[in-house]
C-alpha positions in Angstrom: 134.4 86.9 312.8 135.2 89.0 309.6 132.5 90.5 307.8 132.4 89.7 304.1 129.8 90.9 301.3 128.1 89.5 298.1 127.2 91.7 295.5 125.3 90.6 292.3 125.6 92.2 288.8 121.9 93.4 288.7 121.7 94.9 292.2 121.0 92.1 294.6 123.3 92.3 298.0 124.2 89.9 300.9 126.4 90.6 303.8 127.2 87.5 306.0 130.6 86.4 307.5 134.0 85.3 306.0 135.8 82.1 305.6 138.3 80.7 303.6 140.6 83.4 302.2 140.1 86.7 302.8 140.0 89.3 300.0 138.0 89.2 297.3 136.4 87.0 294.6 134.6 87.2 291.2 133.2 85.2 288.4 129.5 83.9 287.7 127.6 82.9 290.7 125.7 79.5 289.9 124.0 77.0 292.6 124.6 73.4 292.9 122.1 71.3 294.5 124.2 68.6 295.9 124.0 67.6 299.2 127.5 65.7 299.8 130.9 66.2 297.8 131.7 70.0 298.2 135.3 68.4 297.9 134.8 67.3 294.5 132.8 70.3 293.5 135.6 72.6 294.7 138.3 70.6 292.7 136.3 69.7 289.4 138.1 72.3 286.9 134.4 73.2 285.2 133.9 75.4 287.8 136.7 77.7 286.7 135.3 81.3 286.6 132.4 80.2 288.7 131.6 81.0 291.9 129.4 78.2 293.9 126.9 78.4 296.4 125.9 75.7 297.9 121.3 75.0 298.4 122.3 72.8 301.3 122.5 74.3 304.8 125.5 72.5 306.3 128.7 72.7 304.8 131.9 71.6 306.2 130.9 69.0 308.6 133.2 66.2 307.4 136.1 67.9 306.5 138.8 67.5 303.3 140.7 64.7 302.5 143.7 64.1 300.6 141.9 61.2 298.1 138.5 62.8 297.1 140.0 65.4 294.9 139.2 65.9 291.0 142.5 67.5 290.2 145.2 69.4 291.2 143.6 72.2 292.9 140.5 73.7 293.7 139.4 75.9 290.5 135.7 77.9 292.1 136.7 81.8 292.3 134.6 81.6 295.6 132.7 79.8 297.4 128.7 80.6 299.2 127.7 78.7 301.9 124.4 79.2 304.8 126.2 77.7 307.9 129.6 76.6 308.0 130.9 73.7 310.3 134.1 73.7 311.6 134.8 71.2 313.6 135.0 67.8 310.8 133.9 64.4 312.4 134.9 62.1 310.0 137.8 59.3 310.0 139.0 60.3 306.6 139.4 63.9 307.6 143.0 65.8 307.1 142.0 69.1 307.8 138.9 71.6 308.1 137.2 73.2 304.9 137.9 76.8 306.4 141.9 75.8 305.9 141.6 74.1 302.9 140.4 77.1 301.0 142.7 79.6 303.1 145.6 77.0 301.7 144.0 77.7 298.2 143.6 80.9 298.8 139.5 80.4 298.0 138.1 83.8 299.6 134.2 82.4 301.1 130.7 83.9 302.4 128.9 81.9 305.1 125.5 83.2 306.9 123.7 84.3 304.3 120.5 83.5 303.0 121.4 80.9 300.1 117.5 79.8 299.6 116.7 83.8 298.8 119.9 83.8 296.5 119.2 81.0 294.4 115.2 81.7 294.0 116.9 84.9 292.7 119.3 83.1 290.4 116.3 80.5 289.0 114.8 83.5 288.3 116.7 86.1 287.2 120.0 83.5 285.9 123.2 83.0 286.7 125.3 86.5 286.5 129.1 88.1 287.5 129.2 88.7 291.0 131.7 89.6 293.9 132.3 88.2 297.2 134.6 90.6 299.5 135.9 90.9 302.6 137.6 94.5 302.0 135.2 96.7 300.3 132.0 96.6 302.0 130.3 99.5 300.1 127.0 97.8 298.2 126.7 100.4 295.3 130.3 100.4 294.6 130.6 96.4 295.0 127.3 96.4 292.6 128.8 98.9 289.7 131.9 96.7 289.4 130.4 93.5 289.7 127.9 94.9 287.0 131.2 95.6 284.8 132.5 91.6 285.0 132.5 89.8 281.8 129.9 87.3 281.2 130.4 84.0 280.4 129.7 83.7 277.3 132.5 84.2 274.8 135.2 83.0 277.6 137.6 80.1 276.4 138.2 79.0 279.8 139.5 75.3 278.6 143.4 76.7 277.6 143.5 78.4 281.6 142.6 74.6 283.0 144.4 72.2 280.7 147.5 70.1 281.3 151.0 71.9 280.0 152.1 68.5 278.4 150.9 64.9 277.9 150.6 62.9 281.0 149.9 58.5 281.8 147.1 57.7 284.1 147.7 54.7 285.8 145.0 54.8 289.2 142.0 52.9 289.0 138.7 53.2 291.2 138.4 53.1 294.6 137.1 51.1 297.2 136.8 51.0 301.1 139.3 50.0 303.4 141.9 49.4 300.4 141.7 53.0 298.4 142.7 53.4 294.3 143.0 50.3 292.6 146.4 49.8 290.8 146.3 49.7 286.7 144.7 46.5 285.2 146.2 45.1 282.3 144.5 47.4 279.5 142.9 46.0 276.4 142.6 49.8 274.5 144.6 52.6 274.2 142.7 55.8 274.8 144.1 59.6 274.3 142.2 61.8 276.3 141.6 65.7 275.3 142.1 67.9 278.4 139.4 71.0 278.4 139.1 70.5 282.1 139.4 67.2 282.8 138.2 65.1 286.2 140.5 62.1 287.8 138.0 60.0 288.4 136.9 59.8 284.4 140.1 58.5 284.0 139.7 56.5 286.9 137.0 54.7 285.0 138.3 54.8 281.9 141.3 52.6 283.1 139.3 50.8 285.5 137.4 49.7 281.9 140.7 48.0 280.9 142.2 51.2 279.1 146.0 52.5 278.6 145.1 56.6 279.1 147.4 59.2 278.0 146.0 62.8 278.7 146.9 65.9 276.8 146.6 69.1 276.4 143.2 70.5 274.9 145.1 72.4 271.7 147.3 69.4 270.7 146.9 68.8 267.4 144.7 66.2 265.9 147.8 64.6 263.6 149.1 64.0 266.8 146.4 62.0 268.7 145.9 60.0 265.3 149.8 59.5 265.2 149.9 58.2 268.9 147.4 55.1 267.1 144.6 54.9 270.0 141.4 52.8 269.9 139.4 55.8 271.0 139.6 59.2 271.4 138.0 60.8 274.9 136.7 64.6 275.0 136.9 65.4 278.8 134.7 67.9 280.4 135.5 71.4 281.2 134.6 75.1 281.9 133.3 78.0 279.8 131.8 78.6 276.3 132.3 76.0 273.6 132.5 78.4 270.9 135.4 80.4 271.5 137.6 76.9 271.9 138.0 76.6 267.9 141.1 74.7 268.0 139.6 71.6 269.6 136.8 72.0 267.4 139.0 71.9 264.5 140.7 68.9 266.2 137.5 67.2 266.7 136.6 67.4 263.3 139.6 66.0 261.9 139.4 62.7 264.4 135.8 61.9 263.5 135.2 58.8 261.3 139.1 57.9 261.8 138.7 56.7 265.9 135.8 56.1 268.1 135.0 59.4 270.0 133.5 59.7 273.3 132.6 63.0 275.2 131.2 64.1 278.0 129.6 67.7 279.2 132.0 70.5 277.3 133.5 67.4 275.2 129.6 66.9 273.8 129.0 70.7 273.2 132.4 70.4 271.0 131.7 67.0 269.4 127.8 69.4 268.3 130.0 72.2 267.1 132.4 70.2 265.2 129.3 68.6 263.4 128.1 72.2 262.6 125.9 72.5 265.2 125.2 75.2 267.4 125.1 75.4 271.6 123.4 78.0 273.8 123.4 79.5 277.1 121.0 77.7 279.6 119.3 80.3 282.2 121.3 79.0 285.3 122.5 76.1 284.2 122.6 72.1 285.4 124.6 71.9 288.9 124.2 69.5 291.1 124.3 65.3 291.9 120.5 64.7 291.5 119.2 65.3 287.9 116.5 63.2 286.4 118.1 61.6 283.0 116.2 59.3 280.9 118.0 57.2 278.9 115.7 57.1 275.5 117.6 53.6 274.6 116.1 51.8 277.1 113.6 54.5 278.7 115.0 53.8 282.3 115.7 57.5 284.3 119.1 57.7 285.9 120.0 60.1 289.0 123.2 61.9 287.4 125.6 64.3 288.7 125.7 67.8 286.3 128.0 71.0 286.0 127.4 72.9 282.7 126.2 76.6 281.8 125.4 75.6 277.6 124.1 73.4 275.8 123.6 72.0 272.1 120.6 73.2 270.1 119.8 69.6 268.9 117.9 71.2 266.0 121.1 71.9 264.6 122.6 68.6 264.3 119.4 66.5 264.1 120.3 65.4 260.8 123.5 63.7 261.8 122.6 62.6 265.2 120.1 60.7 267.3 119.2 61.8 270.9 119.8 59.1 273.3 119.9 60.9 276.6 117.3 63.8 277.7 117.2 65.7 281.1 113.8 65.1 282.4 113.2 68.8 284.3 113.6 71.2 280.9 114.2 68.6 278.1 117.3 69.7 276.7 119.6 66.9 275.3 121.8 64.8 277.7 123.0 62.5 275.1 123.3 62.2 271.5 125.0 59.4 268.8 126.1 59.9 265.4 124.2 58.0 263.2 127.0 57.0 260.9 130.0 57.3 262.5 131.3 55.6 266.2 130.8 59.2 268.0 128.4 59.4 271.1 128.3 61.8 274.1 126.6 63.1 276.9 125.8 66.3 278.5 125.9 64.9 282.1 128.4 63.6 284.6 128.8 59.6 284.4 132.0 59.4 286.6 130.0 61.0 289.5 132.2 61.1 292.0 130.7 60.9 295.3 127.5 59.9 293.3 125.4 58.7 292.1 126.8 55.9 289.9 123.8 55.4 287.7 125.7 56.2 284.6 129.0 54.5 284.5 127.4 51.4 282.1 128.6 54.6 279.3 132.0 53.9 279.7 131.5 50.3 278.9 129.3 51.1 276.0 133.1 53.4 275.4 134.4 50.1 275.3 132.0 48.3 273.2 132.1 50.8 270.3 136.0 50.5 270.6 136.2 46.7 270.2 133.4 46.8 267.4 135.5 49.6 265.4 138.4 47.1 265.4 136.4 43.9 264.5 135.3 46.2 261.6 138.7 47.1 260.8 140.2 43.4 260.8 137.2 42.7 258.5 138.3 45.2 256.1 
């Protein structure tokens, strides 16, 4: 077993063993609270710059597969575990976590005290850090972790994105029979790609739409040209701010086609009403976050991944909070008062769970048929 170290920006220093890749690793060290779907969470694309560690124990004790996947690759700079397992037991299993990040060339830290680390990044917030298997000097892996760049200010969304437009024709999956084919869609929806997860556009087709995904920086004369029925804002890593152009883009589609975003899509849809977002301490991360739904006042379990947020004070004006996360009360959800724009902060597409939330892509659906009923009508 090869010794590998974790050094945090302000100081704070944990040697345990390597797995994965061996080398070394750096980016901002957050926690996520999920107990199941390390899978996911390696391959959702907002985790690019991030390094994950994981609050519980056990990691690695059913393996990868080929199907539960969120894109292309896995996207965490590294990865922070207590106690790996590797030996999978699980039918679905193609090969151990350990080889799935040496394949991705993921560089790991097992046997270390994660409870300690994230009382330490509750505390203190999420901050640079290095994991590495090569130098094992603390003070020098603490001066050059201290000299990472934070995350605000990074436009992480062009480093993630699709290179060109792309069809998405797999629908949801079940048990025994996999992804469902296409069913015959009933709205054409262009989805923005800051970062995007497969099984939003899963949903979204399993919702009876026709998705084409492009690239985050496509032009907004281009999306209205392609004549959808709604316009999606996909999730994705980083700081809103710096990521002007789909701002800009944003603007321009509003009022013309239904929008609906979700996580960095609804901190774009609050800049591009001339709002303004924020850095959260440590951030939302993990697959059991209390939302309530201020519609209807019924709490949903939801699955989260974001570092910022929108200062609702800032929009209030314009919008009406619909969604709000029960632990800090920051907004989860907001709709445009005016206009057929809503989005939320959180995670609906879950993927393993929980599945509270997916009623939002019908209500997707619903705004879309009432904007053409309203168009016929004009």
């Amino acid at each position: 077993m090869k010794r590998a170290m974790l050094a945090l920006a302000d100081g704070l220093v944990f040697e345990g063993i390597s797995f994965g890749a061996e080398g070394e690793a750096s980016g901002e060290v957050v926690f996520n609270t999920s107990m199941t779907g390390y899978q996911e969470i390696l391959t959702d694309p907002s985790y690019k710059g991030q390094m994950v560690t994981m609050t519980y124990t056990q990691i690695g004790n059913y393996g990868v597969n080929d199907e539960d996947v969120e894109s292309v690759k896995p996207f965490v700079e590294g990865f922070i575990v207590k106690e790996y397992l590797d030996i999978p037991s699980n039918w679905r299993s193609g090969m151990s976590l350990d080889a799935y990040l040496r394949k991705n060339g993921i560089v790991g830290i097992q046997g270390i005290d994660t409870r300690a680390l994230t009382r330490h990044l509750r505390d203190f917030g999420a901050q640079p850090g290095i994991i590495s298997t090569k130098d094992l000097d603390p003070a020098s892996l603490v001066a050059r972790a201290a000299k990472l760049p934070k995350m605000s200010g990074l436009d992480l969304a062009k480093e993630v994105t699709c290179k060109e437009a792309y069809t998405w024709s797999e629908g949801d999956w079940s048990l025994g029979t996999g992804y469902a084919p296409k069913p015959k869609p009933r709205y054409r929806v262009v989805a923005y790609d800051y970062g995007i997860k497969r099984n939003i556009l899963r949903l979204l087709t399993q919702a009876g739409c026709d998705v084409t995904v492009v690239p985050a920086a496509i032009p907004a004369e281009k999306v209205l040209a392609m004549q959808p029925d709604g316009v999606f804002l996909s999730n994705g890593p980083g700081d809103p701010e710096p990521v002007t152009y789909a701002i800009e883009n944003i603007r321009k589609i509003l009022g013309k086609k239904p929008v609906f975003g979700i996580c960095l899509g609804q901190q774009l849809l609050g800049l591009a009403l001339g709002g303004r977002t924020y850095k959260l301490k440590f951030g939302h991360h993990g697959g059991n976050q209390p939302i309530m739904d201020l519609t209807t006042r019924k709490v949903e379990i939801a699955a989260e991944n974001h570092g910022f947020a929108v200062d609702m004070e800032t929009v209030k004006d314009q919008v009406v909070m619909t969604h709000i996360n029960l632990n800090d009360n920051t907004c989860e959800g907001f709709q445009h008062k005016t206009l057929p724009a809503f989005s939320v902060q959180y995670h609906p597409e879950a993927s393993p769970g929980p599945h509270d939330s997916r009623y939002l892509f019908r209500r997707f659906v619903d705004m879309m048929e009432k904007n053409k009923k309203d168009a016929e009508a004009r």
